[in-house]
Structures are given as C-alpha cells and as structure tokens.
C-alpha positions as CSV (number, residue, x, y, z in Angstrom):
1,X,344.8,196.5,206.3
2,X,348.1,197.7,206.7
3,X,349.3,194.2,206.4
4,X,347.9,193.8,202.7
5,X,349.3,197.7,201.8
6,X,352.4,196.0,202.7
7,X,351.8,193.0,200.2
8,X,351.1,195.6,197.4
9,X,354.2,197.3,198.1
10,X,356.1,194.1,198.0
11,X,354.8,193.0,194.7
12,X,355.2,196.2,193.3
13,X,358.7,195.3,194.0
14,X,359.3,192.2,192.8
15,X,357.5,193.1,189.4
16,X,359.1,196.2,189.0
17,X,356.0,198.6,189.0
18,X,356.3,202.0,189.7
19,X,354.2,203.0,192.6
20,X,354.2,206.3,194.9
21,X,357.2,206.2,197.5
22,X,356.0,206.3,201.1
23,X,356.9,209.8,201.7
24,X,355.1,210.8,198.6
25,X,352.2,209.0,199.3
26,X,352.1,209.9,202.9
27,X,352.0,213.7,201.9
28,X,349.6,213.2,199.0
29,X,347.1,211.9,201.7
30,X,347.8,214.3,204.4
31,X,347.5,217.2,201.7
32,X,343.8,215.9,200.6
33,X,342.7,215.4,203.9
34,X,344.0,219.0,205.1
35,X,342.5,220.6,202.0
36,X,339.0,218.5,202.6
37,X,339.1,216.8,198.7
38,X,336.5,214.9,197.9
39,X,336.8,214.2,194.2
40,X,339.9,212.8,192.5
41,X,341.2,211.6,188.8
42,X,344.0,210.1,188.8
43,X,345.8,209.2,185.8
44,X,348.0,206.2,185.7
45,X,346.5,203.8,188.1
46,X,348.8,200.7,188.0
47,X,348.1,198.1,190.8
48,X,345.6,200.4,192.7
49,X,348.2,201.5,195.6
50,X,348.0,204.8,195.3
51,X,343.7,205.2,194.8
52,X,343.2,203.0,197.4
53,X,345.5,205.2,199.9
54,X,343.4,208.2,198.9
55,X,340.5,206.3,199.0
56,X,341.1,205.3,202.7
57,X,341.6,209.1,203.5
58,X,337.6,209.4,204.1
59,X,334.5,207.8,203.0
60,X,333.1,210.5,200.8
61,X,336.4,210.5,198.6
62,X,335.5,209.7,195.3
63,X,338.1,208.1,192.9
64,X,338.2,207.6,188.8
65,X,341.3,206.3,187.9
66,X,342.5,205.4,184.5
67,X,345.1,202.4,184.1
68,X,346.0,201.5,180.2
69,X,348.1,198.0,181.1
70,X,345.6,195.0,181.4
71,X,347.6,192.8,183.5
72,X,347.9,196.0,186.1
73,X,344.4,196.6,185.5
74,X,343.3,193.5,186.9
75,X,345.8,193.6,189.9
76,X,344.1,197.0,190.5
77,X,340.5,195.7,190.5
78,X,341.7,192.9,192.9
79,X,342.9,195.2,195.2
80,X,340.2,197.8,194.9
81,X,337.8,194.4,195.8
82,X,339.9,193.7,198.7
83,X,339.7,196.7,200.7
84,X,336.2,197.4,199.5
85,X,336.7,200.4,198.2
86,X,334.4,199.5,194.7
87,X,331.8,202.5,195.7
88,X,334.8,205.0,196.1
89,X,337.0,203.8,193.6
90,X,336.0,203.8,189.6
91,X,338.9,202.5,187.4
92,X,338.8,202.4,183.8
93,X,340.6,200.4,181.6
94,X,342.0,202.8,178.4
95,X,344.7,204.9,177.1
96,X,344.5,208.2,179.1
97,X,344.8,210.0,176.2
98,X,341.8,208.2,174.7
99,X,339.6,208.2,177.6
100,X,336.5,211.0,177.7
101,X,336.3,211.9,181.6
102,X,333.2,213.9,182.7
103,X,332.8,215.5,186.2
104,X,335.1,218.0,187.7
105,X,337.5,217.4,190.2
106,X,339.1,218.8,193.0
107,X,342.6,217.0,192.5
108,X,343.8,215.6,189.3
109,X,347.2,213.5,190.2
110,X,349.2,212.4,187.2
111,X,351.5,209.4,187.6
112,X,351.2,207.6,184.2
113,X,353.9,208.2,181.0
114,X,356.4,210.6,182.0
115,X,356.4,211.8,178.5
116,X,352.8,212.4,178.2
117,X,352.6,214.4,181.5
118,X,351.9,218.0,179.2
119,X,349.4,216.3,177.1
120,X,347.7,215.1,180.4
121,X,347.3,218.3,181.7
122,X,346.4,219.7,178.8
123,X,343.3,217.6,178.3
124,X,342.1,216.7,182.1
125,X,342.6,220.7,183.2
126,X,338.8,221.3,182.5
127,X,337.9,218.7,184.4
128,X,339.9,220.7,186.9
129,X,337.1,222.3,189.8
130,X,337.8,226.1,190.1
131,X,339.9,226.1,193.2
132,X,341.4,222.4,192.7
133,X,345.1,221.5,192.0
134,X,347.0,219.3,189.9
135,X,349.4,217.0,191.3
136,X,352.2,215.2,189.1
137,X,354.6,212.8,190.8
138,X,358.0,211.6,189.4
139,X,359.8,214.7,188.5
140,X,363.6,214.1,189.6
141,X,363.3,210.5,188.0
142,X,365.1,208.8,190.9
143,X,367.4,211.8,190.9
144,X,368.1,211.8,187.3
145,X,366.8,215.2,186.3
146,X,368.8,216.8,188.7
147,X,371.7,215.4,188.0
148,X,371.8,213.7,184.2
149,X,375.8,212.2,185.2
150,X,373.6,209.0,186.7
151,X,371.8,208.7,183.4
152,X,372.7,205.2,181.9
153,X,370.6,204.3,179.4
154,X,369.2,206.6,176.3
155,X,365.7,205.9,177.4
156,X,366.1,207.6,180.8
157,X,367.7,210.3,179.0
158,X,364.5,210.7,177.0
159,X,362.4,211.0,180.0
160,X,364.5,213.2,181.3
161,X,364.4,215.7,178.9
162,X,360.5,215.5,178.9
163,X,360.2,215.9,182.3
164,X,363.0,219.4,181.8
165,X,360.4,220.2,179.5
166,X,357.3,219.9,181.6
167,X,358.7,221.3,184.1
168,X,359.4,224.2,181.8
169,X,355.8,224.2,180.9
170,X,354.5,224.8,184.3
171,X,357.2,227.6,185.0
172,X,355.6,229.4,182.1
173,X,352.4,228.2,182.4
174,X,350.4,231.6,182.3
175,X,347.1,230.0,184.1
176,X,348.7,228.0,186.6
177,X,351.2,228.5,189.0
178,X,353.2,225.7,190.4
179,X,355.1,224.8,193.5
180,X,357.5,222.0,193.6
181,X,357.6,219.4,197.0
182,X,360.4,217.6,197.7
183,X,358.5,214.8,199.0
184,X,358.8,211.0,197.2
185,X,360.2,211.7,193.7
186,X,359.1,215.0,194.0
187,X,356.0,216.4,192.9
188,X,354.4,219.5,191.6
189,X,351.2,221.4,193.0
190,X,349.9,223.6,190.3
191,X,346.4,225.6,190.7
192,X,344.7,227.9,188.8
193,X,345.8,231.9,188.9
C-alpha cells in the first residue's frame, strides 16, 4: 500500500501535478480522524492522492470528489480501483462550478483553481453539515503570497492576488470564522459561527 502511495507521489512528480504535500496531507488525515468525519467533498480531485488518503482514514468515510481534467480523471479512477476504495470513493468527472452536489458534508476540502477558491465556497457551503468545516489547501503558493519578491512569472502573480483576496474573504466572512495552519502550503479551517 504504502509502496503504490509512493508511485502516486512519484508520478505526480514527474508530470507536474499538484498534489497535497506530506505534511499537509498527514494533518488533513489526522484532523478527520480526531474530529470522527465521515462525509467528504472534495473539490479538485486530480490523480486521486489526496481521496484515497482520506479514504484510508476509516471504512465508513465517504468520498465525492470532483476532477474537471480527463486525463487526471482517468489516473484517478485507476488509483481509486487499485486500493479498492470504489464504495468509499465517488469521483465525478465535470467543471466544479457546473457540477450539482446533493448530500451534506462534514468537510468540504478545496484544492482545485486557485482562482475559483471564493466561488467554491460560495456554492458547496450548503452542502456544508451544521458543525462541519471547510478546508482550502494552497494558500502561500509555494511561499509566494507571503513574499511576492519570488514571483516570476505574471501568472503566479495573478494567483497570487486571488488567493490575497480569498484570504480577505474569509477574514470578513461574517458566517464563518477561519483559522489558518501552517501545515503543507498552508491551509485554512473555516466553520460556521
């Protein structure tokens, strides 16, 4: 098992997909098994990595995760067949923003467009169970955010200034209140007031 995580992490590599750094991941699994979550959307699947560590958390986790790229898609599904997890783990293949997702969840993690992350929580926040959290990864940007001298390119300095503003729309998000980790890339945990 650990042996094929490892594979997924090397291809991720070599193909240049963006998948949850270990740290990250590691506290993401340790947070949902010390809060007993059961029921997750995740949007932005890519190859499956980050579902499939949830998944193996516990057997009653249920997963719907929603992957717009086909070619990840399918590496996804592969992966997902692999380990077995096809009864814990739903993935769909669709624009996030066009998807309609029923159910309520205890955890909604975002890791898809960094530029989209507002309109994400926007419309997946009533699918959000009344105590559950949403969990965004990615928001230094490899350290970018922080510190915008290492920015080399204009399109990281677009993402950069979406992620300022998300972050700005959680620190004046009157329904939610937010805590930032500095775990991975650094997430935020925001729940309901």
């Amino acid at each position: 098992m650990e042996e094929k995580l490892s594979e997924i992490e090397e291809y991720a590599k070599e193909k240049r997909i963006p998948i949850m750094m270990k740290d990250g991941i590691e506290f993401l699994c340790n947070y949902i098994k010390e809060h007993k979550i059961k029921r997750i959307l995740e949007i932005g699947s890519a190859i499956g990595y980050s579902a499939i560590k949830m998944a193996l958390v516990d057997k009653d986790i249920k997963i719907v995760t929603i992957e717009r790229d086909k070619e990840r898609y399918d590496e996804a599904i592969k992966n997902i067949d692999y380990f077995n997890l096809n009864e814990q783990i739903e993935i769909i293949n669709g624009d996030a923003m066009n998807v309609s997702v029923d159910g309520m969840y205890d955890l909604i993690f975002i890791d898809a467009s960094k530029g989209h992350n507002i309109d994400f929580f926007e419309k997946y926040q009533n699918n959000l169970n009344k105590n559950g959290v949403i969990i965004t990864d990615n928001l230094s940007f490899h350290g970018l955010v922080e510190d915008e001298c290492l920015i080399e390119t204009k399109n990281q300095r677009g993402i950069v200034r979406k992620i300022k503003m998300f972050i700005d729309y959680l620190d004046n998000n009157k329904e939610f209140v937010t805590e930032y980790v500095a775990v991975g890339d650094r997430i935020s945990i925001s729940r309901r007031v």
